[in-house]
MARLUMTI-903404 format. One line per 3 residues: number of its first residue (from 1); their letters; for each residue x, y, z of N, C-alpha, C. Coordinates in nm, 4 decimals, decimal comma. Last residue first. Example, Ala and Ser with C-alpha at 12.3 -4.5 7.8 and 13.67 -1.06 7.14 Angstrom:
2> SA> 1,2850:-0,2250:0,7080:1,3670:-0,1060:0,7140:1,2900:0,0030:0,7870 ~ 1,3190:-0,5690:0,7800:1,2300:-0,4500:0,7800:1,3200:-0,3300:0,7800 $
END
This chain:
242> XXX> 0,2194:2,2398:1,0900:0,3631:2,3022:1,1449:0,3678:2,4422:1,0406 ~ -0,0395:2,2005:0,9539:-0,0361:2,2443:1,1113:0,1159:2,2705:1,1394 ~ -0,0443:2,1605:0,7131:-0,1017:2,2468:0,7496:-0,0643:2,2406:0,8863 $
239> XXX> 0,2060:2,0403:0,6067:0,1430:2,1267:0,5234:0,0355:2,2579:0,6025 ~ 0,2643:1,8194:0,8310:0,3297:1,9165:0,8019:0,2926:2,0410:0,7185 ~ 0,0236:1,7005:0,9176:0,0677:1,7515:1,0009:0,1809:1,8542:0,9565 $
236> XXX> -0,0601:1,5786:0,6533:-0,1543:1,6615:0,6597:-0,0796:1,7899:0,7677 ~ 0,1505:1,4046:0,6014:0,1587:1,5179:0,5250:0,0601:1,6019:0,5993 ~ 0,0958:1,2654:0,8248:0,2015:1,3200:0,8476:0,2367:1,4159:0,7645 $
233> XXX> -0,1422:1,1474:0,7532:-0,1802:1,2150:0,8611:-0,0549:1,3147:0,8713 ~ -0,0646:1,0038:0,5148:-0,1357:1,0999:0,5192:-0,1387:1,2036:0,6396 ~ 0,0844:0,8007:0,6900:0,1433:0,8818:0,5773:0,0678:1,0437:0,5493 $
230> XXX> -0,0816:0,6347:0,8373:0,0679:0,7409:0,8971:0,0931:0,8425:0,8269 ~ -0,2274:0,5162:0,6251:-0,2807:0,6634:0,7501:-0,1818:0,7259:0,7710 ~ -0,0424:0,3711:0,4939:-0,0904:0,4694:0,4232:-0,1877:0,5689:0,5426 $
227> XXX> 0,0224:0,2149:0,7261:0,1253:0,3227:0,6675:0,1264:0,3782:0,5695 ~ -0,0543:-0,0109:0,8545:-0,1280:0,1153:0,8823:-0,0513:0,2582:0,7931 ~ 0,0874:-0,1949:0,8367:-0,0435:-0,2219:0,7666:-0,1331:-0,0407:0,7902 $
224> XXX> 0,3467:-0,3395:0,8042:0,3125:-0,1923:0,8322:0,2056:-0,1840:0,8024 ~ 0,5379:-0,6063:0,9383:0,4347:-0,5420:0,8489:0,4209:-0,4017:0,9123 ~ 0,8808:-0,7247:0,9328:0,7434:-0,6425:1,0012:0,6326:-0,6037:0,8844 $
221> XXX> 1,0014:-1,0134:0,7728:1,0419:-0,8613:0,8224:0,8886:-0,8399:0,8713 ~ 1,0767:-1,2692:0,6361:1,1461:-1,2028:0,7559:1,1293:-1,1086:0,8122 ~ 0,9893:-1,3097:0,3771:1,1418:-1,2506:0,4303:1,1779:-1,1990:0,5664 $
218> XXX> 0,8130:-1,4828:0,4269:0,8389:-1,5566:0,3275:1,0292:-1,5039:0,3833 ~ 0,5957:-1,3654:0,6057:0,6167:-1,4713:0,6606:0,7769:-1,5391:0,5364 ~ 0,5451:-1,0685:0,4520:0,6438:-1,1106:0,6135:0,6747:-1,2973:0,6421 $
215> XXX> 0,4173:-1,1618:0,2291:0,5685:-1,1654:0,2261:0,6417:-1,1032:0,4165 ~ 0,2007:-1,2702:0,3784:0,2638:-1,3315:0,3217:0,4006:-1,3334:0,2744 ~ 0,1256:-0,9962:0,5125:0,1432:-1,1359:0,5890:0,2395:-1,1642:0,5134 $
212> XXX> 0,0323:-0,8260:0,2964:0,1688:-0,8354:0,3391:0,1951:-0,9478:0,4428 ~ -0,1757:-0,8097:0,1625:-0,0912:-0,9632:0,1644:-0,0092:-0,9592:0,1936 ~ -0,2976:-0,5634:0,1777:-0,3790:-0,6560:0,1930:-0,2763:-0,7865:0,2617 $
209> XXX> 0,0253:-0,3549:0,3071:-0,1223:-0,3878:0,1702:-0,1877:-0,5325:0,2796 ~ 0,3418:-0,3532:0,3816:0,2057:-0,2839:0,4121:0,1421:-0,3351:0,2572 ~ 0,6775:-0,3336:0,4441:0,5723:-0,4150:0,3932:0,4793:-0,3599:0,4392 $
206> XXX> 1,0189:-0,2348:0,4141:0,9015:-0,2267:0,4411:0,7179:-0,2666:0,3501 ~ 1,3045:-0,3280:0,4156:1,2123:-0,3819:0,3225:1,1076:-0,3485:0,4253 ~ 1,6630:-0,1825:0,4117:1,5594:-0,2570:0,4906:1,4276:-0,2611:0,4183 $
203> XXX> 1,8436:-0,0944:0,3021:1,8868:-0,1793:0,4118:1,7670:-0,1938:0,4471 ~ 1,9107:-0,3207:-0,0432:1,8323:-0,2303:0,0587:1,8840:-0,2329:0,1923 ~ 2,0479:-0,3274:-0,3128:2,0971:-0,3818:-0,1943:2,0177:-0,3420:-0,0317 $
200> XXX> 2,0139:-0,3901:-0,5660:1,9806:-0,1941:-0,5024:2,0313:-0,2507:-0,3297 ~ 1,9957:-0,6087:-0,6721:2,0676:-0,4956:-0,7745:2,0924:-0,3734:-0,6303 ~ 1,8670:-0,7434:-0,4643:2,0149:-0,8308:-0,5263:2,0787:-0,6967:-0,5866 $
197> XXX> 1,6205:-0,6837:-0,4923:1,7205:-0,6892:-0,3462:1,8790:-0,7380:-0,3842 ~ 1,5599:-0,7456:-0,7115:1,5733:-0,6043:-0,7034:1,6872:-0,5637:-0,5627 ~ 1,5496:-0,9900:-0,7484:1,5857:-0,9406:-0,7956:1,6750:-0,7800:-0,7810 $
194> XXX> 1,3795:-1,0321:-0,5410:1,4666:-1,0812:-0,5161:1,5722:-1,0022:-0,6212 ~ 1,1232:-0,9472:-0,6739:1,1883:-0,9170:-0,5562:1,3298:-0,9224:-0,5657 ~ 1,1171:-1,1389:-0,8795:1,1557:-0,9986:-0,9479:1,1819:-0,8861:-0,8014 $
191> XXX> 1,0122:-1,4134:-0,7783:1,1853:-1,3973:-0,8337:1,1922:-1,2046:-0,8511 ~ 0,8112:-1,3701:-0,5720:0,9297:-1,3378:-0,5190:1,0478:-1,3213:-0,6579 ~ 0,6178:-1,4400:-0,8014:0,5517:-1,3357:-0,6997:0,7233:-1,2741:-0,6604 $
188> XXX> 0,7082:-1,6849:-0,9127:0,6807:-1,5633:-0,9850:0,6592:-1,4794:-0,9059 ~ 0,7578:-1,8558:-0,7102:0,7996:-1,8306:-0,7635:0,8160:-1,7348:-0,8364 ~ 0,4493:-1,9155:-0,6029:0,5419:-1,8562:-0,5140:0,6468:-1,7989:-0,5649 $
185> XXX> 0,3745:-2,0476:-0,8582:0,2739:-1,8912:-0,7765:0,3586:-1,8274:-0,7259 ~ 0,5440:-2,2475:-0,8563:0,5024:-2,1665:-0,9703:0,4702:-1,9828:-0,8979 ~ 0,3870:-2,3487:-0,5785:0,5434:-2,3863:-0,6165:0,4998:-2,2377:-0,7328 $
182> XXX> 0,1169:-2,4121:-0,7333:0,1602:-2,3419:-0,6150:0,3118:-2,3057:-0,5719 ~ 0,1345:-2,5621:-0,9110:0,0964:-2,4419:-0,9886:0,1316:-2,3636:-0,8623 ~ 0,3502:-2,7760:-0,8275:0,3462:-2,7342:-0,9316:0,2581:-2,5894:-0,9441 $
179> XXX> 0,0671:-2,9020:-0,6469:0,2759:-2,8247:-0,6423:0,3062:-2,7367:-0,6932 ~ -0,0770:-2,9474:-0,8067:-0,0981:-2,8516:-0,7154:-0,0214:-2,8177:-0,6653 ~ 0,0655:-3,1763:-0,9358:-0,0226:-3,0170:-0,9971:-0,0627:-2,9277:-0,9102 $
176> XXX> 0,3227:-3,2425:-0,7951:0,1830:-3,2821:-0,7979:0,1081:-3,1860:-0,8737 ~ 0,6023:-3,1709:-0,7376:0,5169:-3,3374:-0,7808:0,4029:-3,3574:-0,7632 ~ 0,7804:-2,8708:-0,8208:0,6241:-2,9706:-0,7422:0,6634:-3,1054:-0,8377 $
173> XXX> 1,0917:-2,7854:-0,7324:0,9661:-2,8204:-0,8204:0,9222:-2,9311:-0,7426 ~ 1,2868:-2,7434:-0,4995:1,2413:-2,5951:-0,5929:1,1065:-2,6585:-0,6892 ~ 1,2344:-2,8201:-0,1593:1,2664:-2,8680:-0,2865:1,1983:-2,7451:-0,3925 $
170> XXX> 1,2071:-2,7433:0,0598:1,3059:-2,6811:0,0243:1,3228:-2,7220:-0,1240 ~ 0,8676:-2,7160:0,1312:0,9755:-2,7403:0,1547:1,0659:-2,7032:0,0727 ~ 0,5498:-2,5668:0,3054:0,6737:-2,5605:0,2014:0,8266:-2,6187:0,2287 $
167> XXX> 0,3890:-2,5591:0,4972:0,4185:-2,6981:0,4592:0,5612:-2,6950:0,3209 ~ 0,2720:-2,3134:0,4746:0,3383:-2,2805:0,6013:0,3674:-2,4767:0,5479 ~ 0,2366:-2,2458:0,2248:0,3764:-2,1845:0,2364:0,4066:-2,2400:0,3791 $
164> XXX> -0,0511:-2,3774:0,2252:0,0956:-2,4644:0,1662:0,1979:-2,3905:0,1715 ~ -0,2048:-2,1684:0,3300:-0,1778:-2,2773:0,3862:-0,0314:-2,3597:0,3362 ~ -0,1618:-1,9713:0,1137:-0,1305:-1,9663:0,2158:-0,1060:-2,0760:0,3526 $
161> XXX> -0,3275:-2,0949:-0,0911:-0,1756:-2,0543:-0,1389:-0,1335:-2,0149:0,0092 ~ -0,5471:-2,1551:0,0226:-0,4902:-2,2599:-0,0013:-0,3169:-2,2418:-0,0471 ~ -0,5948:-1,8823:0,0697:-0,6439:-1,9623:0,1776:-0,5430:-2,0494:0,1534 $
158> XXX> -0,6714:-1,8244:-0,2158:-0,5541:-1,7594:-0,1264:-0,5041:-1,8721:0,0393 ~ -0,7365:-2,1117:-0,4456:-0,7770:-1,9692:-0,3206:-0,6355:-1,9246:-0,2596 ~ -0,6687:-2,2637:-0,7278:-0,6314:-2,2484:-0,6386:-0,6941:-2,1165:-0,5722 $
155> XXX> -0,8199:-2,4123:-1,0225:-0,7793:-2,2840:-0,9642:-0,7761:-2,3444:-0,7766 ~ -0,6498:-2,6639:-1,1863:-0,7775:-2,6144:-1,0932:-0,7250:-2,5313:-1,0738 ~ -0,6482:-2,7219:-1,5542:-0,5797:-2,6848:-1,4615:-0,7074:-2,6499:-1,3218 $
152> XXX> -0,7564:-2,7833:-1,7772:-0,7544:-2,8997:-1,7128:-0,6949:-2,8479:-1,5710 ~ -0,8235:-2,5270:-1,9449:-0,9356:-2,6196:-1,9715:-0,9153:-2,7068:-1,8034 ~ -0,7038:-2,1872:-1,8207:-0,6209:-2,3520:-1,9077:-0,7527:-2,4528:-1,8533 $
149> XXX> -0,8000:-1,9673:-1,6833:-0,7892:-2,0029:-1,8335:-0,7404:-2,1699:-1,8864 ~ -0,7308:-2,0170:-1,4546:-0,8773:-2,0674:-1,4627:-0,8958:-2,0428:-1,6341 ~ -0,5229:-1,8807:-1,3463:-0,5390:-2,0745:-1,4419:-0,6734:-2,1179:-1,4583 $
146> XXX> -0,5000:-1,6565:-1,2536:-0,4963:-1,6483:-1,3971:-0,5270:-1,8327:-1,4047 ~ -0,6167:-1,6731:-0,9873:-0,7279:-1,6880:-1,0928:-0,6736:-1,6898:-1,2277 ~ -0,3365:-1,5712:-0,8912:-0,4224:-1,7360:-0,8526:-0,5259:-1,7958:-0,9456 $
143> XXX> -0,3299:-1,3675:-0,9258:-0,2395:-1,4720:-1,0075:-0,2646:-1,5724:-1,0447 ~ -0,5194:-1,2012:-0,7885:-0,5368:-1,2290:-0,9449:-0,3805:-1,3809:-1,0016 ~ -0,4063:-1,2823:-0,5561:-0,5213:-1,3367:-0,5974:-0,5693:-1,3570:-0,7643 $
140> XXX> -0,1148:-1,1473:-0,5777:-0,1467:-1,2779:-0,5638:-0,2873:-1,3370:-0,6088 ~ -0,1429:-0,9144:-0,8146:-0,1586:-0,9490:-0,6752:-0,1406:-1,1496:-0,6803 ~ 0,1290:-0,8536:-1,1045:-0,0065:-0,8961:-1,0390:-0,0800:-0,9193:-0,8866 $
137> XXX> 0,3020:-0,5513:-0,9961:0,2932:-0,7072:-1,0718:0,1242:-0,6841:-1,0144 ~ 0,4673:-0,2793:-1,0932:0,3637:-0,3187:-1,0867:0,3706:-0,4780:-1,1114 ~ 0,7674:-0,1471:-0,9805:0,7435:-0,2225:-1,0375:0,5627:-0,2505:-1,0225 $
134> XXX> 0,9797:0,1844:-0,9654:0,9237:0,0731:-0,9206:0,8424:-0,0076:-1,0205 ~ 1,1796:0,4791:-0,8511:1,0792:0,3644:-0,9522:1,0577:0,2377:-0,8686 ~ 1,2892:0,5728:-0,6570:1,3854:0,5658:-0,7942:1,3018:0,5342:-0,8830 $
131> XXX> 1,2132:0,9487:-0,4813:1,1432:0,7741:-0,5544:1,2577:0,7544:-0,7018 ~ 1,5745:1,0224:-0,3350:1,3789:1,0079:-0,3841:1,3140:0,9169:-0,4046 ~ 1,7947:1,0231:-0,2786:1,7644:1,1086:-0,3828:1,6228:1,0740:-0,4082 $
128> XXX> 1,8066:0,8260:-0,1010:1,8309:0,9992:-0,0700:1,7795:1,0460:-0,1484 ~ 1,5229:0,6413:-0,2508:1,6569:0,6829:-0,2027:1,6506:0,7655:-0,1287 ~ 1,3146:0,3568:-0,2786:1,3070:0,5571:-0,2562:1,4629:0,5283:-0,1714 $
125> XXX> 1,1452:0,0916:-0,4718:1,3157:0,1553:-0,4481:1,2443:0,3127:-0,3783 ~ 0,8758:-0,0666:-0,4825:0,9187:0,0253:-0,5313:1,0677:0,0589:-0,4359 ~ 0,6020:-0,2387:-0,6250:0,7456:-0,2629:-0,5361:0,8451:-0,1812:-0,5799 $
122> XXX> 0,2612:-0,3482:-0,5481:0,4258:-0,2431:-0,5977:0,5451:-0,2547:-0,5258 ~ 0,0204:-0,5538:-0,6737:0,2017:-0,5225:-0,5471:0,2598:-0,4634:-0,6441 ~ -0,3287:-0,5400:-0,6336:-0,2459:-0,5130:-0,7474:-0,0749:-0,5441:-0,7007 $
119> XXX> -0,4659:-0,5761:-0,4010:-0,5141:-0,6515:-0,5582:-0,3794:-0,6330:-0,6635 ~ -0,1805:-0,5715:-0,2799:-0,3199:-0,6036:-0,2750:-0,3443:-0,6367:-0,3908 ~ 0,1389:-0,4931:-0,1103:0,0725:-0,6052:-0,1823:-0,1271:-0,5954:-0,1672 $
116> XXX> 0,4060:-0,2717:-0,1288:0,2778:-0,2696:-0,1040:0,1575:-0,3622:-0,1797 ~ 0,6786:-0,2488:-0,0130:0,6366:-0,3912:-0,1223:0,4648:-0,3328:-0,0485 ~ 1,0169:-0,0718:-0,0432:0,8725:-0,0372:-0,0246:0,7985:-0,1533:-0,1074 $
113> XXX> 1,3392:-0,0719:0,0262:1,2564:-0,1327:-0,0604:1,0910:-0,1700:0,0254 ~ 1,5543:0,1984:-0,0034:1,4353:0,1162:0,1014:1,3586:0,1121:-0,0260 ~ 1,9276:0,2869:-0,0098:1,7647:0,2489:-0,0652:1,6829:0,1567:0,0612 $
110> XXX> 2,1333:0,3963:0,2843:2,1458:0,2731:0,1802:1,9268:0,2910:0,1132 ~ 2,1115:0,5760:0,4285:2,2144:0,5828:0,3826:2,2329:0,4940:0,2580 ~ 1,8404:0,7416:0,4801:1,8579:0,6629:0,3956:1,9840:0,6807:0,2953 $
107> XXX> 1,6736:0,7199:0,7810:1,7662:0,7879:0,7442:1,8539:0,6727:0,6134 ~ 1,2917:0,8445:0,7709:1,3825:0,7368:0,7417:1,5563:0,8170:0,7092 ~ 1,1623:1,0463:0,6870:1,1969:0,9534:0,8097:1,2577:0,8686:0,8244 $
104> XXX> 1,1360:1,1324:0,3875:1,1209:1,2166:0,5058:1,1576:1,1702:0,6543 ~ 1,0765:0,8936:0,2956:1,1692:0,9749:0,2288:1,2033:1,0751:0,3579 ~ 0,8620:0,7506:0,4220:0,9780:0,7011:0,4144:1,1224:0,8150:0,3878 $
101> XXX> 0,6753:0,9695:0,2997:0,6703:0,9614:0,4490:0,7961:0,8758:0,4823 ~ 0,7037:0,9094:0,0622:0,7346:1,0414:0,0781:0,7548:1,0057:0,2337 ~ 0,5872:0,6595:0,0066:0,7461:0,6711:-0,0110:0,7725:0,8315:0,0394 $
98> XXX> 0,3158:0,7426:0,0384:0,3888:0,6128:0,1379:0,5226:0,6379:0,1271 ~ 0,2518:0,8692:-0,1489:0,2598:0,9554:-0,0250:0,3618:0,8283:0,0908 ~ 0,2877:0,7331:-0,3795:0,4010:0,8471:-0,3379:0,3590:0,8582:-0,1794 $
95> XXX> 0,1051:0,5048:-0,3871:0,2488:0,4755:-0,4007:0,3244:0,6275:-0,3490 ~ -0,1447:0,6555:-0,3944:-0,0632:0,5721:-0,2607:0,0285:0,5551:-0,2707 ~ -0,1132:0,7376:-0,6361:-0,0583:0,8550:-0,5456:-0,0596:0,8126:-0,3877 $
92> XXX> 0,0270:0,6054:-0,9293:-0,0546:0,6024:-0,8248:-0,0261:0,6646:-0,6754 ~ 0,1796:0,8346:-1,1921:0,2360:0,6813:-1,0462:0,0719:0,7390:-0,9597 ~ 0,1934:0,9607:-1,3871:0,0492:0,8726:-1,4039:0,0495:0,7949:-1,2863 $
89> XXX> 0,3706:1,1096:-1,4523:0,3251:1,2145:-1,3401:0,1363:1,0951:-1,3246 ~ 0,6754:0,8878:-1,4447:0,5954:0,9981:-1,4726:0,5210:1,0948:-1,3902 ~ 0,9993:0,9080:-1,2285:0,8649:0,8685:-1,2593:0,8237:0,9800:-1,3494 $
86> XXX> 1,1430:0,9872:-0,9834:1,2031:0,9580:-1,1523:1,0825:0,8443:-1,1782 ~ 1,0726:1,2793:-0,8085:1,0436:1,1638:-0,9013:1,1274:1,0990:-0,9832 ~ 1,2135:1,4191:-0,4780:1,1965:1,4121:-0,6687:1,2018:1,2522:-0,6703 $
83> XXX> 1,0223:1,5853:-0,2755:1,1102:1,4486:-0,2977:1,0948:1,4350:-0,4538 ~ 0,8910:1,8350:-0,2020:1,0413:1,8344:-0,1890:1,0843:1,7135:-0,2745 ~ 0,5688:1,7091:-0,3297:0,6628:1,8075:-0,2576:0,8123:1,8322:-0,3189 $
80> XXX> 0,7374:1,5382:-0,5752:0,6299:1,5678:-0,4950:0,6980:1,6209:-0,3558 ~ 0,8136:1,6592:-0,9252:0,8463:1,6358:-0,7624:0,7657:1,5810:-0,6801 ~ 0,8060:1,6239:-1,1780:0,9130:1,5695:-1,1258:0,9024:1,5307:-1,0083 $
77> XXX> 0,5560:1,7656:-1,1842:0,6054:1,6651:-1,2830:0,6853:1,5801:-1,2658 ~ 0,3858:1,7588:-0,8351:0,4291:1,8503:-0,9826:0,4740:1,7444:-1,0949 ~ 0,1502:1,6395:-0,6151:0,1938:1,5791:-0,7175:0,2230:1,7218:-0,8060 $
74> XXX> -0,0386:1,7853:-0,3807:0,0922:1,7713:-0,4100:0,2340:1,7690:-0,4979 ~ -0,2975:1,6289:-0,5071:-0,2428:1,7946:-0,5424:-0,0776:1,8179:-0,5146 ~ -0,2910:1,4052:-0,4024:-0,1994:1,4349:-0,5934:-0,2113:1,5921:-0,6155 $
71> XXX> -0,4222:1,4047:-0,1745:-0,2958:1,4042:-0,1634:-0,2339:1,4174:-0,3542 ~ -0,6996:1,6368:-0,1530:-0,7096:1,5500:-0,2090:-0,5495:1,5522:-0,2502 ~ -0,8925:1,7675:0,1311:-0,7421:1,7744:0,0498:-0,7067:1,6473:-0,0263 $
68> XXX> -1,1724:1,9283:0,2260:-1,0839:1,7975:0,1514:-0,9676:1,8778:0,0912 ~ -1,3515:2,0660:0,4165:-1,2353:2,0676:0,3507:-1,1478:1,9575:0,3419 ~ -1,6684:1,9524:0,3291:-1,5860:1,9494:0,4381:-1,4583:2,0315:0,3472 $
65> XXX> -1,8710:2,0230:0,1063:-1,9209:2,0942:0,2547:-1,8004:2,0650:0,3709 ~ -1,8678:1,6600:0,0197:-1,9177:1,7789:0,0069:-1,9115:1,8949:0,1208 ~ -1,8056:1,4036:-0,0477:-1,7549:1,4585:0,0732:-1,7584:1,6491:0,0524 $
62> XXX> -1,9049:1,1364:-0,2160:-1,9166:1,2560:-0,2083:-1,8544:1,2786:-0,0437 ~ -1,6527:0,9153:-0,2761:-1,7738:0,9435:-0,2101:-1,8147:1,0786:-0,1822 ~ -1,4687:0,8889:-0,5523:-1,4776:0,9125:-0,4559:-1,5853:0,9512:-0,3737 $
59> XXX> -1,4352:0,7143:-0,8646:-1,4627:0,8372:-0,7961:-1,5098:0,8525:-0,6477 ~ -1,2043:0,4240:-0,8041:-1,3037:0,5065:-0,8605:-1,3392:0,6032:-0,7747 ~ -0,8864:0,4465:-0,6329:-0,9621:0,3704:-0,7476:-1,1325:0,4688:-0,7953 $
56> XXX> -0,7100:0,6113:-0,5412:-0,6744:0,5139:-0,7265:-0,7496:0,4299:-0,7358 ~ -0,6826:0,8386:-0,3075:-0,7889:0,7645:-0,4178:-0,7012:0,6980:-0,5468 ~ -0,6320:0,9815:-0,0381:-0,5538:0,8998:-0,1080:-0,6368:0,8014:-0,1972 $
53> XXX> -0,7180:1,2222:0,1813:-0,7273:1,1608:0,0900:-0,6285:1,1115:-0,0113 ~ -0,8785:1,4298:0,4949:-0,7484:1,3922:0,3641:-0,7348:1,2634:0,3025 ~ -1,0732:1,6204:0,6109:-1,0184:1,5187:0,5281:-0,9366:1,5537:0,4241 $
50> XXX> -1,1058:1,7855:0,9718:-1,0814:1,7602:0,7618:-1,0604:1,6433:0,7234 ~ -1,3824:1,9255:1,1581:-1,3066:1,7924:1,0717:-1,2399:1,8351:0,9632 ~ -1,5751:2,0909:1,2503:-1,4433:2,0360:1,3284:-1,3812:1,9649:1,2406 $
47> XXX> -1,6578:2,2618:1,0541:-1,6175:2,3268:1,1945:-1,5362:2,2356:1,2386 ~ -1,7882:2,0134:0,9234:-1,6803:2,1071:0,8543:-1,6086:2,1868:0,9411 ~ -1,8681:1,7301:1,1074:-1,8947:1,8812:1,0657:-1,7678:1,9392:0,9922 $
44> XXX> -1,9196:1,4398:1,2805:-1,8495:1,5013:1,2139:-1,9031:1,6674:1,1338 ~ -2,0494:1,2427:1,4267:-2,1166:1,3741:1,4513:-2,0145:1,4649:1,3760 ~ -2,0395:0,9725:1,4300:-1,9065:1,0876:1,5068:-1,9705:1,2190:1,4568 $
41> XXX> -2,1968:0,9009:1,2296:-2,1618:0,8130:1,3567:-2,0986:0,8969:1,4468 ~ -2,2328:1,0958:1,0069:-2,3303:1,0745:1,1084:-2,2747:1,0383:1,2005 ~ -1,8848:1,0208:0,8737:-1,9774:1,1650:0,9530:-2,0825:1,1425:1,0491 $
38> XXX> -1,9764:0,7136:0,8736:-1,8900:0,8061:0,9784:-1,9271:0,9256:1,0069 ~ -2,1461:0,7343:0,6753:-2,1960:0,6656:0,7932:-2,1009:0,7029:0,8835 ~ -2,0387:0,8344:0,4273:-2,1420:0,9234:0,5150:-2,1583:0,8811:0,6662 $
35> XXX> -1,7914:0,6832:0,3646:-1,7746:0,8190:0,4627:-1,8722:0,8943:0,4898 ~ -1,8187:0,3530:0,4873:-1,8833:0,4764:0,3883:-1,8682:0,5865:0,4668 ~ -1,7643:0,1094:0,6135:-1,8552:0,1668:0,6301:-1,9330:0,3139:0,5306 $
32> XXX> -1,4748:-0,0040:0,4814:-1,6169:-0,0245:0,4444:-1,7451:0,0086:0,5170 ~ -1,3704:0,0104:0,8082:-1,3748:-0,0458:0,6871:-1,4678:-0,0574:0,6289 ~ -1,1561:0,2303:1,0581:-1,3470:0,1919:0,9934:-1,3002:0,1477:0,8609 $
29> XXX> -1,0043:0,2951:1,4061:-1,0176:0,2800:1,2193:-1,1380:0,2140:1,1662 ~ -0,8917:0,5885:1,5599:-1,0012:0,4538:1,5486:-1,0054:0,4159:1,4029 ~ -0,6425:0,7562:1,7375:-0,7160:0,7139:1,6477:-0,8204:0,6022:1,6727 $
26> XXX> -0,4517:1,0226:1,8429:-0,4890:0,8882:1,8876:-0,5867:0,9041:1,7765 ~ -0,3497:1,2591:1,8093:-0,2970:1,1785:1,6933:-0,3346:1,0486:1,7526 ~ -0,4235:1,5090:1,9329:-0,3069:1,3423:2,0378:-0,2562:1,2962:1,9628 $
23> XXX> -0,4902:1,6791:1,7590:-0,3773:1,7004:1,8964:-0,3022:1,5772:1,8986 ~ -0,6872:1,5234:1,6285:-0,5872:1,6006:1,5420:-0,4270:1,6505:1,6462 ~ -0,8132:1,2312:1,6099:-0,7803:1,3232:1,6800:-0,6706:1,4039:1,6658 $
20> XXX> -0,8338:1,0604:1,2836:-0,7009:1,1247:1,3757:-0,8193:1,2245:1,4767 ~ -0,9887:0,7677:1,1259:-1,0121:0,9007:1,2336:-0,9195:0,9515:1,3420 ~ -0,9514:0,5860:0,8467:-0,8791:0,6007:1,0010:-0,9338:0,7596:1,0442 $
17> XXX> -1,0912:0,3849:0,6143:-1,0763:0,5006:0,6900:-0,9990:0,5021:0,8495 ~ -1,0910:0,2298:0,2628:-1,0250:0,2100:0,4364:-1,0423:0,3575:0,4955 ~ -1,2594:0,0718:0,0539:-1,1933:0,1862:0,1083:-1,1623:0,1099:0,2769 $
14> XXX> -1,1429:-0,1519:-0,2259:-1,2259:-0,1010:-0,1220:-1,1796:0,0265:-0,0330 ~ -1,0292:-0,1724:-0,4958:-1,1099:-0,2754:-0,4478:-1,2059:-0,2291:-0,3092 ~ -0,8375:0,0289:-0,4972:-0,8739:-0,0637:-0,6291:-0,9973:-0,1189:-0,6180 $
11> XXX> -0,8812:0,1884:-0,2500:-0,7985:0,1258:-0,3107:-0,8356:0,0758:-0,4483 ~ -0,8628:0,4921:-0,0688:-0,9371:0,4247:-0,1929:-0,8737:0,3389:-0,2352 ~ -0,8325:0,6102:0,3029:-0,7038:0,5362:0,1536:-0,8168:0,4535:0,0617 $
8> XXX> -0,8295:0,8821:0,4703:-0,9257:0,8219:0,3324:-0,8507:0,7361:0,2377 ~ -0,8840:1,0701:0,7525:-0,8095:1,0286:0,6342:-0,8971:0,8743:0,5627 ~ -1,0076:1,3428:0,9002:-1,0624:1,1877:0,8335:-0,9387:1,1692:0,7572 $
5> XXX> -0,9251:1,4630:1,2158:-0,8579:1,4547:1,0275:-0,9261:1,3091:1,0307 ~ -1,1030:1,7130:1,4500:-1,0430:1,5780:1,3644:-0,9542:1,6076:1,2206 ~ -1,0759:1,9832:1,4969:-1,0494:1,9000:1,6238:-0,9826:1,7223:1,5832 $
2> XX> -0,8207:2,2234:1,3019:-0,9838:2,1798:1,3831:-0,9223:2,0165:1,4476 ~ -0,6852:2,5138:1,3896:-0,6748:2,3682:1,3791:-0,8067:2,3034:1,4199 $
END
């Protein structure tokens, strides 16, 4: 057993790193520094370190000379690991390892509804029986920028879609264009939630990504902002060290 685990979540848009002490499982986390500038910074080596990895978005920083485990090896047609798919074999492989670590810990008498919000929100069902599926929408930010197509409409910031949820009132339509496209925003983001919480009845809604604030502040519930590390670190702990 060596001494660290780099873990490695690639997103669409940026990387995230967390550094396991491999015993304690105490940690430190790094954004956007680059996995060379860690190695150097922590004196990292192949003798002591692995990495593990979670990439969907572009090719990955060289990490040459360490033992990488890159988490879609995992990935068979149906399964990952133990937990069966009802998916293709194209699902983004943050989306599994997060539901695998649910699948595995969680005691799931009733579905768990998984809402991982960034550039992109998934929102995905995992049973007893596994991953059921799930949904791709737009992120909020891109939503925000779709009105920058219409000639007369203003685009709205996150900032500003966030400020007006904490002034939101109960009335369902705006009186103002900025109601209106904000009102709208909020609308489209939650109806296909809601939806889903209505068909699959969850007992409970775990949140993690960029914007999970937002849907903690909207349903009520905890964020998990760290639960693509957990995840990894917990495959890494079962595959190779138990």
């Amino acid at each position: 057993m060596k001494d660290f685990l780099l873990t490695i979540d690639k997103g669409n848009t940026r990387s995230k790193y967390r550094l396991y002490k491999t015993l304690s499982g105490h940690f430190d986390d790094f954004a956007q520094e680059g996995v060379q500038s860690l190695i150097d910074g922590h004196k990292l080596h192949q003798d002591n370190t692995d990495i593990i990895y979670s990439n969907v978005g572009s090719e990955l920083e060289s990490i040459q000379n360490f033992s990488s485990i890159d988490a879609s090896t995992f990935l068979k047609e149906k399964f990952f690991l133990d937990m069966p798919l009802f998916y293709t074999q194209t699902i983004g492989i943050d989306r599994i390892v997060q539901s695998y670590f649910l699948y595995k810990n969680l005691n799931l008498e009733q579905p768990v509804l998984l809402i991982d919000s960034g550039t992109y929100t998934t929102v995905d069902i995992i049973s007893s029986h596994g991953f059921e599926g799930g949904l791709i929408l737009p992120g909020i930010d891109i939503t925000l920028k779709s009105y920058q197509y219409a000639h007369q409409l203003p685009v709205y910031s996150k900032d500003d879609f966030f400020q007006f949820l904490k002034l939101q009132e109960e009335d369902l339509l705006g009186h103002s264009t900025k109601e209106a496209i904000l009102k709208g925003v909020y609308h489209l983001i939650l109806s296909p939630i809601e939806k889903i919480q209505s068909k699959y009845q969850p007992q409970d809604i775990v949140l993690t990504g960029g914007c999970a604030d937002f849907y903690s502040h909207i349903l009520k519930k905890k964020t998990n902002l760290d639960l693509i590390f957990r995840s990894l670190f917990y495959l890494y702990q079962k595959e190779f060290i138990q």
